[in-house]
MMTF fields as JSON, N, C-alpha, C and O atoms, coordinates in Angstrom:
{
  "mmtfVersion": "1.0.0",
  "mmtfProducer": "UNKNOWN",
  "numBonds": 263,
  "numAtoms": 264,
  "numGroups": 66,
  "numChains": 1,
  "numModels": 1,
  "chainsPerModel": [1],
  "groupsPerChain": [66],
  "chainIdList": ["A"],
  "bondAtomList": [4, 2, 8, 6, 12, 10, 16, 14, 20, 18, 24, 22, 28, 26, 32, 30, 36, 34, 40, 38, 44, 42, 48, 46, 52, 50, 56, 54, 60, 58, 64, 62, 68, 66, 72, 70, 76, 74, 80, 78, 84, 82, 88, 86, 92, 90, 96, 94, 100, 98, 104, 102, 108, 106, 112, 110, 116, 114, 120, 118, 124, 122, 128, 126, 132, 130, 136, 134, 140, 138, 144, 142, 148, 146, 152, 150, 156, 154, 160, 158, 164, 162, 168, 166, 172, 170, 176, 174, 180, 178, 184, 182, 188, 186, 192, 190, 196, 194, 200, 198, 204, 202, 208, 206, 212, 210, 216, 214, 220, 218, 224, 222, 228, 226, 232, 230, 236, 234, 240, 238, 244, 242, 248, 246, 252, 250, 256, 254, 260, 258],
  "bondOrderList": [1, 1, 1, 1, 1, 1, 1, 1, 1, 1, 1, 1, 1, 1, 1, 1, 1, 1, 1, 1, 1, 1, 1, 1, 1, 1, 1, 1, 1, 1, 1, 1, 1, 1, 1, 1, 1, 1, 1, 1, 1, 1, 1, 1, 1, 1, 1, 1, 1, 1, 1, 1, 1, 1, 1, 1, 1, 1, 1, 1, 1, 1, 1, 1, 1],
  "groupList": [{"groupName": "UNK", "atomNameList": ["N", "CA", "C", "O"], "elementList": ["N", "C", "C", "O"], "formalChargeList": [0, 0, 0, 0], "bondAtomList": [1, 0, 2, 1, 3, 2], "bondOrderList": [1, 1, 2], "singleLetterCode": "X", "chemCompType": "L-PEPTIDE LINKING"}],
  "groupTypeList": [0, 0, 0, 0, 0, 0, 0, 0, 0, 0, 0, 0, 0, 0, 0, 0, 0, 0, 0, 0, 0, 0, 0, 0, 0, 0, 0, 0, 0, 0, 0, 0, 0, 0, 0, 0, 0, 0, 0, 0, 0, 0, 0, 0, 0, 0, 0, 0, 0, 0, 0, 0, 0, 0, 0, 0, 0, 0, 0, 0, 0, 0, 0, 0, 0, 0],
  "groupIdList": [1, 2, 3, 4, 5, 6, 7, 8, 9, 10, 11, 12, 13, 14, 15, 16, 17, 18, 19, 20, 21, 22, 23, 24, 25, 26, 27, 28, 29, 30, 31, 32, 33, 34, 35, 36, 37, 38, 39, 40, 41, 42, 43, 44, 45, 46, 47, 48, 49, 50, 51, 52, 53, 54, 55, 56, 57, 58, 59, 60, 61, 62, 63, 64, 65, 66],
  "secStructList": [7, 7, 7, 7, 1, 6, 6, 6, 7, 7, 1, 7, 4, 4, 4, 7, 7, 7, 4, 4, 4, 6, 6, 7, 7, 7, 7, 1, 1, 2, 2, 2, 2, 2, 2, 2, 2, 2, 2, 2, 2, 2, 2, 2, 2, 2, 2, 2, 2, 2, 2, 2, 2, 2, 2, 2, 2, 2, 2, 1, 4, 4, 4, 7, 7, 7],
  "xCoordList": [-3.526, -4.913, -4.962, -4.362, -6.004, -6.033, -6.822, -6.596, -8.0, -9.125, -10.126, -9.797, -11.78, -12.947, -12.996, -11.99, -13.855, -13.65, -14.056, -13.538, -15.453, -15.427, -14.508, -14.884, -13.698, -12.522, -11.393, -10.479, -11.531, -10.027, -10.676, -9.93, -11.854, -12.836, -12.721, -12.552, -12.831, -12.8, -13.033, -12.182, -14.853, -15.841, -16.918, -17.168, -17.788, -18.53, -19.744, -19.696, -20.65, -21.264, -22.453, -22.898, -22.802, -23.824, -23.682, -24.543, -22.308, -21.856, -21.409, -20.694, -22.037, -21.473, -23.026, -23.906, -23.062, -24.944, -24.442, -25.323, -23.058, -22.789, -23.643, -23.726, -24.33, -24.746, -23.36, -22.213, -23.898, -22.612, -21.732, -21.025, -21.075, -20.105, -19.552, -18.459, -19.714, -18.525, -17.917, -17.289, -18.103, -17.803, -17.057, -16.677, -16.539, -15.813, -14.293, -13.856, -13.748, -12.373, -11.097, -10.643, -10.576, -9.226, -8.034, -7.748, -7.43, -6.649, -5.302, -5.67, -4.33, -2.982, -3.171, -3.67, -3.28, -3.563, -4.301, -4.264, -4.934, -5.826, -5.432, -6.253, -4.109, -3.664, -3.702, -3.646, -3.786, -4.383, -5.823, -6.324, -6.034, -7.606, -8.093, -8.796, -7.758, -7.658, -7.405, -8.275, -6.135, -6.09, -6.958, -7.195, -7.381, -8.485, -9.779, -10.588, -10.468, -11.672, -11.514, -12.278, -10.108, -10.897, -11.164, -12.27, -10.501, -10.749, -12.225, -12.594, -13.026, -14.093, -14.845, -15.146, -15.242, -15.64, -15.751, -16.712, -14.233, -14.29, -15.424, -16.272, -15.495, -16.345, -18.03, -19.024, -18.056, -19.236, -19.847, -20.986, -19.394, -19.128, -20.083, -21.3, -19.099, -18.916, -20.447, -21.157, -20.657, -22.045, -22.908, -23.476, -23.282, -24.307, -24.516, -25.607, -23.574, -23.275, -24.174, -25.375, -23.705, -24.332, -25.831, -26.484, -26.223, -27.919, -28.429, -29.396, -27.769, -28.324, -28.259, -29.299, -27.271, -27.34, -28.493, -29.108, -28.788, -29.993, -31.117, -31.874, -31.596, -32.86, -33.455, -34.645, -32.023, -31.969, -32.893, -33.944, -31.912, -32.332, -33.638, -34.334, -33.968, -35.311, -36.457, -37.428, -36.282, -37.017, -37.174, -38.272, -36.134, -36.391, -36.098, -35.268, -36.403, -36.315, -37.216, -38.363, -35.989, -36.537, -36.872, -37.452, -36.784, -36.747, -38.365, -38.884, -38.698, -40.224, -40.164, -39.739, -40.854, -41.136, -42.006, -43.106, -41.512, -42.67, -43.3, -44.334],
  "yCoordList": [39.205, 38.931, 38.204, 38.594, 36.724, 36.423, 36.756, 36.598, 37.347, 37.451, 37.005, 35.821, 36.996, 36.799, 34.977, 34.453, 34.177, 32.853, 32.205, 31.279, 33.248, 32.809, 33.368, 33.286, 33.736, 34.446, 33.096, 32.946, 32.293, 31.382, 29.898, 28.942, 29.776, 28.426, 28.58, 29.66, 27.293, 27.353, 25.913, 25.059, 25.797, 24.825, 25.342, 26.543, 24.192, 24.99, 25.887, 25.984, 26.401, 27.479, 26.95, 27.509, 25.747, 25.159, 24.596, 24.452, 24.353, 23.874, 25.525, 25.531, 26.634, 28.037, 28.207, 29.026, 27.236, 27.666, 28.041, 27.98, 28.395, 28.995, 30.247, 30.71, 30.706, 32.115, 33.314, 33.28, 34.262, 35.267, 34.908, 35.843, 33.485, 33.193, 32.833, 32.408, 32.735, 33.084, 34.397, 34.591, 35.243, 37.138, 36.963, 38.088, 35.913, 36.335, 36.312, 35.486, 36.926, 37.076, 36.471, 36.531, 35.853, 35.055, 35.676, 36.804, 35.18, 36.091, 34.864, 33.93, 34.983, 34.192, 34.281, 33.165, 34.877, 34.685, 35.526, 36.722, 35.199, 35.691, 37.409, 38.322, 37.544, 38.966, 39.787, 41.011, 39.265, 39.831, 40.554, 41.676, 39.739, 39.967, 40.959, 41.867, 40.847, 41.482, 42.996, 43.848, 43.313, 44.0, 45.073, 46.267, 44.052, 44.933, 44.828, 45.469, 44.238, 44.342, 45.691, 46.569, 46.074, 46.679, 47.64, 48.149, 48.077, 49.695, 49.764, 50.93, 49.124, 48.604, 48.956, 50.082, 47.708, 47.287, 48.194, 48.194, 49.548, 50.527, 51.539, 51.943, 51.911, 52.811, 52.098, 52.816, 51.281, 50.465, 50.869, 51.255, 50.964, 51.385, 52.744, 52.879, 53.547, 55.049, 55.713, 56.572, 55.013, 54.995, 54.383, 55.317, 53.505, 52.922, 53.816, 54.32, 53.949, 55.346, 56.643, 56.771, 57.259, 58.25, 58.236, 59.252, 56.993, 56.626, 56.667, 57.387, 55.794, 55.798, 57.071, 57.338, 57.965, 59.425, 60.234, 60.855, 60.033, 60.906, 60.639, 61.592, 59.189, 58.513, 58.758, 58.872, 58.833, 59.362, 60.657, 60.842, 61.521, 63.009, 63.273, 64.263, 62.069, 62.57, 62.552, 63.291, 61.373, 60.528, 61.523, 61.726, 61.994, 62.768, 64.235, 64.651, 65.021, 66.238, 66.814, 66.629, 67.835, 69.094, 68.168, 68.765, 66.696, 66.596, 65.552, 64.953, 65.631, 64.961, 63.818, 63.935, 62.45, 61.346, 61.805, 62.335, 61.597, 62.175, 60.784, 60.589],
  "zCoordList": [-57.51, -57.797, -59.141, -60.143, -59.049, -60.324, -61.398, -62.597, -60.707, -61.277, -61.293, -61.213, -61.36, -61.531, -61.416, -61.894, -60.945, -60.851, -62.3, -62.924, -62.672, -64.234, -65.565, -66.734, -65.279, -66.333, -66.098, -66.909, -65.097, -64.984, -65.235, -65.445, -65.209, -65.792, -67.189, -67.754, -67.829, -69.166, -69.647, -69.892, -69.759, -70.222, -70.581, -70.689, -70.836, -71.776, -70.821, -69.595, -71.569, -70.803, -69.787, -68.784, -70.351, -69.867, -68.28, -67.411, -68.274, -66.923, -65.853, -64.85, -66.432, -65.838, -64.861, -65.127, -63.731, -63.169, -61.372, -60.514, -60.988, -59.846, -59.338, -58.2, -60.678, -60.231, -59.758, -60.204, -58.787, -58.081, -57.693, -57.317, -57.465, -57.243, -58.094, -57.718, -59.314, -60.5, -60.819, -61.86, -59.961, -59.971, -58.814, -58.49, -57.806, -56.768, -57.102, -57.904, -56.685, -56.961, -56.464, -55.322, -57.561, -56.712, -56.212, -56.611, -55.53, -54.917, -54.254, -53.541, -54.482, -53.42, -52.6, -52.459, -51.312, -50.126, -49.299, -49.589, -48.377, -47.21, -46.943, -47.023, -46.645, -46.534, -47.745, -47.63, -48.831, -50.173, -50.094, -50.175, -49.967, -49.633, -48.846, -49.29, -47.659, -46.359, -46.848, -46.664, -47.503, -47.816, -48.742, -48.558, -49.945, -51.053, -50.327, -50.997, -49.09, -48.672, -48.187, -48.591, -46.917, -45.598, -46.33, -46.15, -47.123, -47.616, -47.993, -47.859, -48.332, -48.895, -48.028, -47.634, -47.639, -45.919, -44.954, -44.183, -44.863, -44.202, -44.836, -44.04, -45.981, -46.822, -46.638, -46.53, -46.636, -46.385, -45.428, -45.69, -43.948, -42.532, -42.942, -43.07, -43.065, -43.078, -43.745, -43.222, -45.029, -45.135, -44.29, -43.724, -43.928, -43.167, -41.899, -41.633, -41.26, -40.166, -41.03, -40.796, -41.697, -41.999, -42.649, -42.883, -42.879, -43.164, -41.974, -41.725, -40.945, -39.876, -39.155, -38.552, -39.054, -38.748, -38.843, -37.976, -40.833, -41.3, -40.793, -40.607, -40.392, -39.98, -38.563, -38.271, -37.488, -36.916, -36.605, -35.991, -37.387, -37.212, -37.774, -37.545, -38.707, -39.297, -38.56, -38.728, -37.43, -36.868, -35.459, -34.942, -35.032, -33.714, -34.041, -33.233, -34.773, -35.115, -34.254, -33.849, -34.065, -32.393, -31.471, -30.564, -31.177, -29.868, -29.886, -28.945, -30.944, -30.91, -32.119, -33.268, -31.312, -32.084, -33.601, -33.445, -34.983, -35.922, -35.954, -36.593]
}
């Protein structure tokens, strides 16, 4: 990993107007990557599942539309 896209630029500040894509991260190759997302990506999952779980249950508790 190389690091942050604005940590490896080096001009002046005025030319820094990418916005969030100066926070993306460099990386050697695709399987790099791959690697530091899924774990991510997987946890990402795992929550959204369990929001949707709660909303769920909130929504049809005992069996009736609230």
């Amino acid at each position: 990993m190389f690091g942050p896209t604005i940590e490896l630029l080096d001009c002046e500040d005025k030319f820094f107007t990418a916005g969030n894509s100066l926070f993306h991260v460099v990386v050697e190759t695709d399987e790099i990557s791959t690697r530091i997302i899924s774990p991510a990506f997987q946890q990402k999952i795992k929550e959204l599942i369990q929001v949707l779980d709660e909303s769920i249950e909130r929504t049809f508790k005992g069996g009736i539309i609230l």
